[in-house]
N, C-alpha and C positions, 0 to 999 in steps of 0.2 A: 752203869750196866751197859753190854755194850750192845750196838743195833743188830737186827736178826745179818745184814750184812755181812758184819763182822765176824758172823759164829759160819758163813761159807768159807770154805777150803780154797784157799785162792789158789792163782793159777800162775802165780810168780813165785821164788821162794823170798824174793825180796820179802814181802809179805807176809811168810810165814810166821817171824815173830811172831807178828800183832796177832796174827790168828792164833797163836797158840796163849797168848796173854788172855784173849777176847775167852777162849775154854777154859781156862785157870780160870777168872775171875765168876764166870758162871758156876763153876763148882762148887757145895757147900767143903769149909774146911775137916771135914772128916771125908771127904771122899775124893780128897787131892788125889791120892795115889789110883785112884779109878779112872781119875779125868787122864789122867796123867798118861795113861795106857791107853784108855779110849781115844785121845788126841795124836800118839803116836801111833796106833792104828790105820785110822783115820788117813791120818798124813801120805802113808807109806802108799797110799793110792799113787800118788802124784810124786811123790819127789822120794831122795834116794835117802836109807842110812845114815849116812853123813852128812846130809844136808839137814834130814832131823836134830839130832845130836847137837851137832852146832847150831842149831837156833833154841834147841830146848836148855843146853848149859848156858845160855846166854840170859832168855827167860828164869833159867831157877834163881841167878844169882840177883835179879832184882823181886821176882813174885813172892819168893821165900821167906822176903823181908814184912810181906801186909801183914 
């Protein structure tokens, strides 16, 4: 589970993966597609479009798999 840490919106997008794994993994699996939108919500405070996108196709292709 991951530490309350993890579930803040970092401040690098290095980072953003893990934060957005850290929101995935917190979600129950029926309400992926919730998280899924609340995290890119979320995100867009801080970093652009694209820099979403590419870090969330990155995460689909291994969180999809639990």
């Amino acid at each position: 589970m991951p530490t309350p840490e993890q579930l803040e919106l970092p401040e690098s997008v290095d980072d953003l993966e893990g934060w957005l794994v850290a929101m995935l993994r917190t979600a129950p699996d029926d309400a992926l597609a919730s998280a899924l939108d609340q995290a890119e919500t979320i995100a867009a405070e801080r970093f652009s479009g694209e820099q979403i996108v590419e870090a969330l196709r990155r995460v689909l292709a291994t969180e999809l798999r639990r």
